[in-house]
N, C-alpha and C positions, 0 to 999 in steps of 0.2 A: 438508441439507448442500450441494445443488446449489446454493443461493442465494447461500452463503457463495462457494462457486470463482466462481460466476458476478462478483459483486461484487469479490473480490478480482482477476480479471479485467480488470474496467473501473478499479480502479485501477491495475493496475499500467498498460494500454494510456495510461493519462490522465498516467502519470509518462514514459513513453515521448515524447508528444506534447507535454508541455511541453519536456522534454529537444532536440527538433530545431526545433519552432515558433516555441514563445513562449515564449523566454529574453529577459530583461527586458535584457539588454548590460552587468550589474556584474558584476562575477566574484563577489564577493563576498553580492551578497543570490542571483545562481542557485546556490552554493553554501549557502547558511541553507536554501534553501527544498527543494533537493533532500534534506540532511537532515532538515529536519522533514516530508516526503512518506516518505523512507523510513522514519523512525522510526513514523509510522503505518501505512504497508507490513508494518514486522513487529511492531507493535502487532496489529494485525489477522490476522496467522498465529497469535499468540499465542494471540488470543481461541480461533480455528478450532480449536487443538489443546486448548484447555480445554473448548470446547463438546462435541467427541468423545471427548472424555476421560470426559466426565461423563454422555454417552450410554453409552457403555461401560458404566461401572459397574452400570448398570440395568440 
């Protein structure tokens, strides 16, 4: 499970860094691209909470 926080980690720091870096200057595709970051952002919680879920069980 460490691996998981550790990775969800470096994305989130990687959604941070494009956020103040490297915005591309359309308003329009840094907004497409922030949600489909976040949408893997909490794709990827999702997984975390199903992978513990199903350690649990065991």
């Amino acid at each position: 499970m460490k691996t998981h926080i550790i990775f969800f980690g470096v994305l989130i720091a990687g959604f941070i860094v494009f956020n103040l870096f490297f915005q591309t200057g359309n308003d329009r595709t840094d907004t497409a691209i922030n949600i489909i970051y976040a949408s893997v952002l909490f794709g990827y919680i999702s997984f975390m909470a199903f992978s513990l879920l199903k350690k649990m069980k065991k």
